[in-house]
C-alpha positions in Angstrom: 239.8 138.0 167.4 240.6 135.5 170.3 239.7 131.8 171.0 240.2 130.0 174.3 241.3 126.6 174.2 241.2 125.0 177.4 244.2 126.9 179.1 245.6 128.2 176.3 244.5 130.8 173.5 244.8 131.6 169.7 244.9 135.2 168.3 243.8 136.0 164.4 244.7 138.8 163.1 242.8 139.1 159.9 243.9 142.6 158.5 247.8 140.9 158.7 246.8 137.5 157.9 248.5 135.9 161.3 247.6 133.9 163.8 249.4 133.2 167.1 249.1 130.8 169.1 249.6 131.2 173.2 250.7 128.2 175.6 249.1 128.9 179.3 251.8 131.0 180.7 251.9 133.2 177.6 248.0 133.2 177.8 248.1 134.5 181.3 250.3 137.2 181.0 248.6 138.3 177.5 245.4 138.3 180.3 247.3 140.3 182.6 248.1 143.0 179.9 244.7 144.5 179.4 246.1 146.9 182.3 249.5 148.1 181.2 252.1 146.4 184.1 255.8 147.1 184.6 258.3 143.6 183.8 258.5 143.3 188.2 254.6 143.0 188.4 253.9 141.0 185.2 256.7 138.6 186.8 255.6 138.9 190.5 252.6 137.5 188.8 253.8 134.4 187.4 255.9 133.4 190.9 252.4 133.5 192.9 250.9 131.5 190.2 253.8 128.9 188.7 256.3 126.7 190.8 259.1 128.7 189.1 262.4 129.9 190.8 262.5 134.1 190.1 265.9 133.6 187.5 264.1 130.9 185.1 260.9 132.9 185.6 262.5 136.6 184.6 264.7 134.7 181.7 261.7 133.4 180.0 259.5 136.4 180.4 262.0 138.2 179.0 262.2 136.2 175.9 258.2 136.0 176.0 258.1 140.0 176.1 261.0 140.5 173.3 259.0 137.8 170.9 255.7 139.7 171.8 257.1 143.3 171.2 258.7 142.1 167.7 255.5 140.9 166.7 254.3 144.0 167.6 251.5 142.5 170.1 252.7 144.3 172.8 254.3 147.6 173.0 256.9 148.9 176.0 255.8 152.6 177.1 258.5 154.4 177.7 256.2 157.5 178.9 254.2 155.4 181.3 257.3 154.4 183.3 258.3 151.5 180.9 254.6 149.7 181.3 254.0 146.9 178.8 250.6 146.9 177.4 
């Protein structure tokens, strides 16, 4: 279950009991996973659409992408060419 809140988003997960709460740039690449994307394309993503230089931008999508793949929100496929969906 999902809730928009002006530009950001919370997720419930009822079976685990957990909700998480996205900021604007987490919502938009959460967004931009319906379709599984490769780490260059999700990040490509963000330059065209944040005033962010490309090292600040890859260093926190990386930490973004670890947090959501621990939480197991998001899952790296190894047999899609290393997609995140």
């Amino acid at each position: 279950m999902e809730a928009d809140i002006g530009n950001e988003l919370v997720a419930l997960d009822p079976e685990a009991g957990s909700c998480f709460g996205f900021n604007e740039v987490a919502t938009s690449v959460w967004r931009s996973l319906e379709q599984p994307k490769t780490f260059d394309e999700l990040r490509d993503e963000l330059l065209g659409e944040y005033d962010v230089d490309l090292e600040q931008c890859s260093r926190e999508l990386q930490m973004l992408l670890k947090d959501l793949i621990a939480k197991r929100l998001i899952e790296k496929s190894e047999a899609a060419g290393n997609n995140l969906r």
